[in-house]
N, C-alpha and C positions, 0 to 999 in steps of 0.2 A: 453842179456847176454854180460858185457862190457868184453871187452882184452886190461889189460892197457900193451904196448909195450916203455920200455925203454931204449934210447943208454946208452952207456960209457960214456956220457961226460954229461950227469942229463938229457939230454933233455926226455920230452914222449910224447908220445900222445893214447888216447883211443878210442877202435874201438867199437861201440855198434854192435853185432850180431843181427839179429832178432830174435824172440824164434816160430815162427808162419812160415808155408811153404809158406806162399800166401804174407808175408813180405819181400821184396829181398834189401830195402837200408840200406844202410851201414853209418852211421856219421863219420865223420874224422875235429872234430877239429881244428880250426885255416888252416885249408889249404891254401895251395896258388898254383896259378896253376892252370891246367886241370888234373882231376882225369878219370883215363879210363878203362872202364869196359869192358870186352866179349859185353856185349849186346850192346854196341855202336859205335860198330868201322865195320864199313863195310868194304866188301873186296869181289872182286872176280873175278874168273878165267873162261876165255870165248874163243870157238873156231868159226871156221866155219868147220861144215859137209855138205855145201850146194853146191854140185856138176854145178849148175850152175854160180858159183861165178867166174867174171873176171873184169879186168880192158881192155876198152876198151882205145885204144891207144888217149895221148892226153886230158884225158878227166879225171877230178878227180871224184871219184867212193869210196860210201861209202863200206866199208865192212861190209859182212852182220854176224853178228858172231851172229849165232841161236842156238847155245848150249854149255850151263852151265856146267862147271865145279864145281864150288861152285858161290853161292851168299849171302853170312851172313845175307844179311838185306831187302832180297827182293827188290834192288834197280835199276838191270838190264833187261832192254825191251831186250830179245833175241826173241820175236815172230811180232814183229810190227815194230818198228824204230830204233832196233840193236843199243840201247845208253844206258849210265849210268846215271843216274840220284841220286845224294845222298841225304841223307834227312838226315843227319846230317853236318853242317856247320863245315868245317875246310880244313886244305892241304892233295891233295890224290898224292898218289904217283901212275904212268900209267908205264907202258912197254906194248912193242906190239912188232909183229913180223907179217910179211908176206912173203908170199915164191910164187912165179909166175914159170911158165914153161916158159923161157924168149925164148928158141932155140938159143941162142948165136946171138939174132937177134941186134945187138945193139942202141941203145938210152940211159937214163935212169929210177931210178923207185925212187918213194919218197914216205914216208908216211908223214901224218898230223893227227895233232891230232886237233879236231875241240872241241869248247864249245859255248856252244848257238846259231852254226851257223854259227862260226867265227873261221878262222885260227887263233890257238895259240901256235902251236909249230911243226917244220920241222923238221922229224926226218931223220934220214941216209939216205943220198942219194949217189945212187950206178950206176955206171957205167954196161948197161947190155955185159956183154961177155961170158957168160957161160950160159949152159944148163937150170939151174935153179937161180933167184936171191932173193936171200931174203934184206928183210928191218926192220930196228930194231930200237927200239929209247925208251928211256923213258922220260919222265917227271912232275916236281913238277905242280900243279897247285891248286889255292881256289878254295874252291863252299862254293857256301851262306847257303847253305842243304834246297832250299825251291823250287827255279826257274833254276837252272843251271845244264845245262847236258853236256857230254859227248858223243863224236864218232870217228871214225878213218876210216881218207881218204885214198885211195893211189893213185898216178898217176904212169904212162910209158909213156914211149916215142921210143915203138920200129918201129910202122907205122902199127902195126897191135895188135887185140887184143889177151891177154895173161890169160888164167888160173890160177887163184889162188887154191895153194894145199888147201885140205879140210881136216887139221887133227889137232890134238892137241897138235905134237912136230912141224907143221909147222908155223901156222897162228894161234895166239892166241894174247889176251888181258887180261892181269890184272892188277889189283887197291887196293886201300885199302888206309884208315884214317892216314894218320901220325900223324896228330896232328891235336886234334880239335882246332875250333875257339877262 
C-alpha cells in the first residue's frame, strides 16, 4: 500500500507499506544517506553485580560488567569477556562510570576504554582523596560491525587494592549506534 507524502514547496516522495505481516521493508525513493530503523541500531546499558570486583593497585584491570540492563541486538558478552562487540558497522557513542571505595587513601584512578585490545581513549582521571571515587568518560568511537570490540579498563594508584561498587547508579556502561557507516 503506497503513502505518497508531500512538502510545501512540490517536493514528495512515496513510501510503499507492506500489506503481508512476514513483510517489514519499507522503499524510500531516491534516498540519500543512511536510513535507520529500530531493528538496527544497537544499544545498551550494563552494570557490575559481581561482589568480587576490584582494582588491584597499579595494575590496569578489566571490568567485569555481567549484568544487562538492555541489549537491543544481542551484541554484549556480560557472561564470558565482559565486551561489546557490534555487528552493525558505524560510530557508537560509550559512557561509563566507576566508583571504587578509595578510603581517602590517595594516589589516582583512570578509566580506559579499550577496542581490540588497544587503548583508545583515557577517560577522567581523579585525584584519590575521599571516601569513595568515581570515574566517568565518554566517547565517539567506529566499529567495522564484523571484527571490533569493546571493554573498559580502570587503573588506581592508591598502593593497595580497592573495591569496586556493584550497582547500577555506581559502575555502569553504555553504548548505542550514532550513525551507521
Amino acid at each position: 500500500m503506497p503513502i505518497k507524502l508531500q512538502s510545501s514547496s512540490g517536493g514528495s516522495v512515496t513510501v510503499n507499506i507492506p500489506v503481508t505481516a512476514s513483510n517489514y521493508n519499507v522503499t524510500v525513493p531516491a534516498a540519500t544517506g543512511t536510513a535507520m530503523v529500530s531493528g538496527n541500531m544497537p544499544a545498551f546499558s550494563v552494570y557490575t553485580n559481581d561482589s568480587s570486583s576490584y582494582f588491584a593497585s597499579a595494575t590496569q584491570t578489566k571490568v567485569r560488567f555481567n549484568t544487562l540492563m538492555f541489549d537491543t541486538n544481542n551484541n554484549f558478552d556480560a557472561v564470558t569477556n565482559y565486551r561489546f562487540t557490534p555487528t552493525v558497522a558505524g560510530y557508537y557513542q560509550f559512557s561509563a562510570k566507576v566508583l571504587t571505595n578509595t578510603g581517602g587513601s590517595g594516589g589516582q584512578q583512570i578509566l580506559y576504554l579499550y577496542k581490540n585490545g588497544s587503548e583508545i581513549a583515557e577517560f577522567e582521571q581523579l585525584y584519590i582523596g575521599q571516601n569513595a571515587t568515581g570515574t566517568t568518560g565518554s566517547y565517539l568511537a567506529y566499529a567495522n560491525g564484523s571484527t571490533d570490540y569493546f571493554e573498559i579498563y580502570g587503573f588506581q594508584s592508591s598502593g593497595s587494592t580497592k573495591a569496586i561498587y556493584t550497582n547500577s547508579q555506581q559502575t555502569y556502561w553504555t553504548g548505542f549506534l550514532a550513525r551507521a557507516a
